[in-house]
C-alpha positions, 0 to 999 in steps of 0.5 A: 277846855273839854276835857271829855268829849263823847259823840254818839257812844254805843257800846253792847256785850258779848252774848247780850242782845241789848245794848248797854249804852244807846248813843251817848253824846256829852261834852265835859270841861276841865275841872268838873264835878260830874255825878252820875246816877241812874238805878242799877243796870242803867249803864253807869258802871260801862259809861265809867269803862269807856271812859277809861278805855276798859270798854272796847280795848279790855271787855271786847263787844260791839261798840260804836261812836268816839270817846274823846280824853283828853284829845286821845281817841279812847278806842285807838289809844292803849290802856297803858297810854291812857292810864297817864291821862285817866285813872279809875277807881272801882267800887270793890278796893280788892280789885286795885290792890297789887297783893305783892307789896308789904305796906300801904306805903309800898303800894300807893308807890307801885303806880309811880315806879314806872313812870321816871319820877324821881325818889323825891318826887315819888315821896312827895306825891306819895304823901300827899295823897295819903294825907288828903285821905287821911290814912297817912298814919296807915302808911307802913301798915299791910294793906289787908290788914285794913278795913274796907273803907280804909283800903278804898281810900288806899286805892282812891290815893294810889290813883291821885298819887299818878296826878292824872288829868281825869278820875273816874270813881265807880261808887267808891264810898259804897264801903265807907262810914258816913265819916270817910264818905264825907272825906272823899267827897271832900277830898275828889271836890277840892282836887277839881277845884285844882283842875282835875276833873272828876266823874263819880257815879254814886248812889249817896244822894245828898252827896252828889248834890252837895258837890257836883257841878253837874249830873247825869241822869241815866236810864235804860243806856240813855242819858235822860238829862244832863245839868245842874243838880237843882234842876234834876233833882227838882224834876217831878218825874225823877223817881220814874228812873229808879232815882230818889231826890236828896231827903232835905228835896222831898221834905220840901216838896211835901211841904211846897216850898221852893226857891222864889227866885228860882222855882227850885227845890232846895237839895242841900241841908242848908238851903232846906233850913234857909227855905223852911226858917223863911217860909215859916217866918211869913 
């Protein structure tokens, strides 16, 4: 089931001359793990917008194409209306949380307070969600009395409390240890197996090509390719886009060793370790 359709999506910024994105079209279906990547300025950041709704009902601009979410046109449907259906997440924790509540708890409650649930429902998710985090024993703590990582992983929570079909990470582990960036890749991964789709932009490499089912290779607002993370992080070209391929990938490209089935390089450790062990061994 396509859960994301996006046909011919342009969209440019007040004041700018260029645009930001240059005629986008992709399909995504139901329960996918979408990276995107691409080096700074290469539309990651608006793509994550029009996808939300932000871009054109909140940053006005020039915009053309059609976003589809979940059957909704995203240019005709109010924010509000798709906020059930799509959650984001920012790169910044600062700018989800509401200041006006005392306790993590409280917080992560505030999403679901408008949406009819009842009092057990509400307590149910909202402890779910902390504890996939693993910020449960945070919960009546102040939330800016937390470190940065541990109020990211608040706003990444408060959003997978309002169980949408879709969530929209922008860079949401650039403020984490290696440890709680593993967590929410975990975390994001297992709720995709679950149904939920999921859209991460991300610059943690090793990351992305450990989890996604696919990636998007942005440049310049335009998608260079779209597939499995083996075939774009085996392209020779990748670093023409501001993007290096996962470390355990350029070890083995020095070293020419590839799949045999495949013709690929490896992009995770173990299949680095399994290729280097076998090519050693003949």
């Amino acid at each position: 089931m396509k859960k994301i359709i996006v046909e011919n999506l342009k969209y440019k910024y007040p004041l700018t001359e260029e645009l930001a994105l240059k005629g986008l079209s992709f399909e995504v279906e139901q329960g996918e793990f979408i990276g995107i990547i691409g080096e700074n300025g290469s539309g990651k950041s608006t793509l994550c917008q029009a996808l939300t709704g932000l871009v054109p009902n909140f940053f006005k601009g020039a915009y053309g194409g059609r976003v589809l979410v979940d059957g909704l046109e995203v240019s005709k449907t109010s924010i509000s209306e798709l906020s059930v259906k799509v959650g984001i997440v920012f790169q910044n924790p600062f700018t989800q949380v509401t200041g006006s509540k005392l306790t993590v708890y409280e917080e992560i409650a505030f999403g679901l307070e408008n949406m009819g649930l009842s009092r057990e429902e509400m307590i149910e998710r909202i402890d779910y969600s902390l504890k996939l985090l693993n910020i449960y024993k945070f919960k009546d703590r102040n939330p800016f009395d937390l470190s940065g990582g541990q109020m990211q992983r608040m706003a990444i929570a408060s959003i997978i409390a309002m169980k949408p079909d879709i969530i929209v990470l922008d860079e949401p582990t650039s403020q984490l240890d290696p440890q709680g960036s593993e967590e929410v890749f975990k975390a994001v991964y297992d709720l995709s197996k679950e149904g939920m789709t999921v859209i991460m932009v991300e610059h943690k490499i090793e990351k992305i090509a450990q989890y996604s089912d696919r990636v998007m290779l942005l440049y310049n607002g335009e998608i260079v390719n779209f597939d499995k993370p083996v075939k774009i992080f085996s392209r020779d070209d990748l670093r023409k886009y501001g993007v290096k391929e996962p470390a355990f990938t350029e070890i083995c490209r020095n070293l020419n060793i590839k799949n045999p089935n495949t013709g690929y390089y490896p992009i995770t450790l173990n299949e680095a370790y399994d290729l280097v062990v076998n090519n050693n061994g003949e």
